[in-house]
N, C-alpha and C positions, 0 to 999 in steps of 0.2 A: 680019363683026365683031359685027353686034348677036346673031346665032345664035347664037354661039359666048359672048358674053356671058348670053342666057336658058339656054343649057346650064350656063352657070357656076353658076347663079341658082339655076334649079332642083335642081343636084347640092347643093349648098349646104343647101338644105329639106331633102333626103332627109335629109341626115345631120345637121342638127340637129334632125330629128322624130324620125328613128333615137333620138337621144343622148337627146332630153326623155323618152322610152319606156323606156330602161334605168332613168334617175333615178327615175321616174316607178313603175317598180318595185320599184327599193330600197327605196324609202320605204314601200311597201308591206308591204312584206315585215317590216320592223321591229316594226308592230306585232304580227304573230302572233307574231313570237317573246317579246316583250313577255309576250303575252297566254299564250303556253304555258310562260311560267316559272315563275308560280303552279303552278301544274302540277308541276313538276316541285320545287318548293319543298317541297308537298307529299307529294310521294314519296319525300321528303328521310328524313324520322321515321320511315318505314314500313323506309327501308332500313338508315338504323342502327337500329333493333329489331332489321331483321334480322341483322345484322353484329355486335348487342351480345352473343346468347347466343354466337355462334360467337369472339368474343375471346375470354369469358367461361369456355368448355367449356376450355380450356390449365389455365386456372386450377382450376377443380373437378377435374380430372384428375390433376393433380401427384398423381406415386405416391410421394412422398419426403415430402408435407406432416406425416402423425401418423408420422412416422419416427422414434424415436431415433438419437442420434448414434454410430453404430457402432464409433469409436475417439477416445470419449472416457477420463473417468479411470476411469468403471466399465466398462468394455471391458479396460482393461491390470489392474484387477484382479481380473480374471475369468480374463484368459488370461496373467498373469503367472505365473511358475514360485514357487516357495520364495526365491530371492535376492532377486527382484522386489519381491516382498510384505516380504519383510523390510528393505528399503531402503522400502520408505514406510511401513512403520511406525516405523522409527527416523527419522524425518523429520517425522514428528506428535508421536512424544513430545518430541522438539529442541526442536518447536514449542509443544507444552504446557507444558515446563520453563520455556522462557525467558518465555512469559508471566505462566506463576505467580511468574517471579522479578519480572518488571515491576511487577505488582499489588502484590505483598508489597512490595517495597522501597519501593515511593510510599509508600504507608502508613505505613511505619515513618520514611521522611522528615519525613514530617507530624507524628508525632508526635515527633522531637527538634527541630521548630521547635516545636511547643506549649511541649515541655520549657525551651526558651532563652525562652522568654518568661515562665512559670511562675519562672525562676530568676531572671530581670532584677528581677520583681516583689517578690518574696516572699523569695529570698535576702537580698539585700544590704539590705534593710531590717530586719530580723532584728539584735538586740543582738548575737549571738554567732555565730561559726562553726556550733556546735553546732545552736541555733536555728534558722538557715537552713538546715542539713540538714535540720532534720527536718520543716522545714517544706516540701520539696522530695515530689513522689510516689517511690515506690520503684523503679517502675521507672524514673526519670529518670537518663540516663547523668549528668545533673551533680550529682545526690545523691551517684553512684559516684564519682566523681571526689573530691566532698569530703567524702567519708568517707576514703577512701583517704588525701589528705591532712592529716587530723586522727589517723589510723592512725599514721602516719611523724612525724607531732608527737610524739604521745605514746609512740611505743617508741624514741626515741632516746636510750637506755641501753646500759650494757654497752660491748660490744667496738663496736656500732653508735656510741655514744656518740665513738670516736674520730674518727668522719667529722665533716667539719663540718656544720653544722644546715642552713643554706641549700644545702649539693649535697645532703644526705640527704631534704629536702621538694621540691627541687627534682625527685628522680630517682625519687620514689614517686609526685609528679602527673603525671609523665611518665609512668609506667608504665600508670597508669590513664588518661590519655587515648590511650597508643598499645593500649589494649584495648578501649576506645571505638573506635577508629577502624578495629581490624580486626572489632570486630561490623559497623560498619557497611558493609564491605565483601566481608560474608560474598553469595554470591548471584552476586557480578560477575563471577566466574571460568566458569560458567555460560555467563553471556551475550557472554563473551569467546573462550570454546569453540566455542558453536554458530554464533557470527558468522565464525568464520575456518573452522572446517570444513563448516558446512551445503551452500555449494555446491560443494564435491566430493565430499557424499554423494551429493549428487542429480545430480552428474555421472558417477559410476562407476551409477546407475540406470539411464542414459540411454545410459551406456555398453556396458552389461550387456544392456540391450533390444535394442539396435541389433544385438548381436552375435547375438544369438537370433532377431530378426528376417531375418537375412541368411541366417541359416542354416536356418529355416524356407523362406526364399523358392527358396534353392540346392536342396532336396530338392523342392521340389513344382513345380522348373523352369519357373515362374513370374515374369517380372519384368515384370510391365504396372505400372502408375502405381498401380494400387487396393490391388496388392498390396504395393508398397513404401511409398508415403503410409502407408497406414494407421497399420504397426506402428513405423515413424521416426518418424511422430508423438508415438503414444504413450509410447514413451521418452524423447520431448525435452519429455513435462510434467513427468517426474523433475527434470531444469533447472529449470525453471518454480518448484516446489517447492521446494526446494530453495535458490534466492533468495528466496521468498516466505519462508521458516525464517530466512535470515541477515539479511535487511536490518531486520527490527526489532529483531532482536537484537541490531545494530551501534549501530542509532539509539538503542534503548532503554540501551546498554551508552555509550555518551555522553552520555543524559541524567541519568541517574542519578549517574555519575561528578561530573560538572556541579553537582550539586546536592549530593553529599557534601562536595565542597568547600566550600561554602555552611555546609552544618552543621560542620562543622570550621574555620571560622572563628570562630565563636561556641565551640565549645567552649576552642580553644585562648586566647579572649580570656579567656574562665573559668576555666582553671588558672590562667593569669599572675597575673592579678586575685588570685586566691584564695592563690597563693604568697607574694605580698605580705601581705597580710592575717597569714597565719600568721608571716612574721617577723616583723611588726611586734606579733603579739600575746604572740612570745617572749620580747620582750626586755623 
C-alpha cells in the first residue's frame, strides 16, 4: 500500500514539473515576441513605401485621364449630317429669340411702371387735361392714351356729333388703351411658340440621330455597347436641348404675362379716371 502510494507521489512531480516547464516556457516566449514587434512595426513604413508607388502606378497610368469626351456635343457636331446641324441650329436661334424677348420685355415693363408713376405725379395735379399731358414723357403709353382721349373730345362734331358724348370718349379710350395693351404683348407669341414646340424640335433631332445611328451600326455589323452608347447618346442631347430652349421660355412666357397684367391694371385705372374727368369737363 505505502509503494503504491510513493508511486502515486512521485507520478504526481513528474507531471507537475512537466506542467510548471511548459508554463514556464510560455512565459518566455512572450517576451521575444514582445520584443520582435518593434521589429516588425518598423518594417511597417518601409512596406507601405513599398506598396504606396505600386497603388499609385493604376493611377499615373489611366490612358483615359487627358482624354476628351468622345460623344459629347462636339462629337454629334462633327459627325452630324446637314438635318442634324440644322436642328441645332434652329434650337439656338429658339433659344436666342426667346431670350432677347425676355430681356426686352423686362425693360420695357420697367418702364410703363416708371410711366404710371410719372402720371400719378404729375398728371392729375396738372390744372387741365391738356397740362397733364404734356406734362407726361412722349413715349409714356399714358400721354397716348390721354391724348387719344382729348382727340375724341374735341372731334365730336359732324355725323360723329350724333353718337352720344360719353360712348363716343368712352370708345376712343378704349381704343387706345386696347393698343396699349397689344404693344405690350408684342414678343409673347414668340415665347408661346418656342415653349410648345422646342421639345419636339429637339425630339425629331434625337430622333433623327438614332435613326442614323442604327443604320450606321447595321452597315459596319457592329453592335457591341461602345458602338451603340455612343451615337444614342449623342442624339438624346438633342432632348436635352431642346428642354433646355422651352422651359424658360414657358417660365419667362408666365412671367411676363404676370406682370402685364400688373401694368394693365394701372393703365385701365387711367382711362376710367381720365373718362371721368373729360365728362365732367364737358358739361
Amino acid at each position: 500500500m505505502i509503494k503504491h502510494l510513493k508511486t502515486v507521489a512521485i507520478s504526481a512531480g513528474l507531471v507537475a514539473t512537466l506542467l510548471f516547464g511548459l508554463v514556464g516556457q510560455a512565459q518566455a516566449a512572450k517576451p521575444k515576441e514582445a520584443t520582435a514587434a518593434p521589429a516588425s512595426v518598423e518594417a511597417a513604413p518601409q512596406t507601405a513605401a513599398a506598396v504606396a508607388p505600386v497603388a499609385a502606378a493604376p493611377a499615373a497610368a489611366d490612358p483615359h485621364a487627358g482624354e476628351e469626351n468622345p460623344y459629347g456635343l462636339k462629337a454629334l457636331w462633327a459627325q452630324g449630317d446637314i438635318v442634324a446641324k440644322g436642328t441645332l441650329l434652329i434650337l439656338v436661334l429658339m433659344s436666342m429669340g426667346s431670350w432677347y424677348v425676355l430681356i426686352t420685355k423686362f425693360f420695357e415693363q420697367n418702364k410703363v411702371a416708371r410711366f404710371a408713376k410719372q402720371a400719378q405725379e404729375k398728371f392729375w395735379s396738372a390744372d387741365n387735361v391738356r397740362q397733364g399731358t404734356d406734362a407726361l414723357d412722349e413715349a409714356s403709353p399714358f400721354r397716348f392714351i390721354a391724348e387719344k382721349g382729348l382727340e375724341g373730345a374735341s372731334k365730336h362734331t359732324g355725323m360723329l356729333g350724333a353718337i352720344n358724348f360719353n360712348d363716343w370718349v368712352t370708345m376712343s379710350i378704349q381704343r387706345a388703351i386696347n393698343n396699349v395693351q397689344s404693344r405690350m404683348q408684342d414678343g409673347l407669341a414668340v415665347l408661346a411658340t418656342v415653349g410648345s414646340t422646342g421639345p419636339f424640335v429637339g425630339l425629331f433631332g434625337t430622333v433623327w440621330g438614332i435613326y442614323n445611328a442604327l443604320v450606321k451600326i447595321g452597315m459596319s455589323g457592329q453592335a457591341s455597347i461602345d458602338k451603340v452608347a455612343g451615337p444614342v447618346g449623342e442624339s438624346l442631347i438633342m432632348t436635352a436641348i431642346g428642354l433646355a430652349v422651352a422651359v424658360p421660355a414657358v417660365l419667362g412666357y408666365n412671367w411676363l404675362v404676370r406682370r402685364n397684367k400688373s401694368a394693365m391694371e394701372d393703365i385701365n385705372a387711367f382711362g376710367s379716371d381720365l373718362h371721368s374727368v373729360l365728362l365732367a369737363n364737358n358739361k
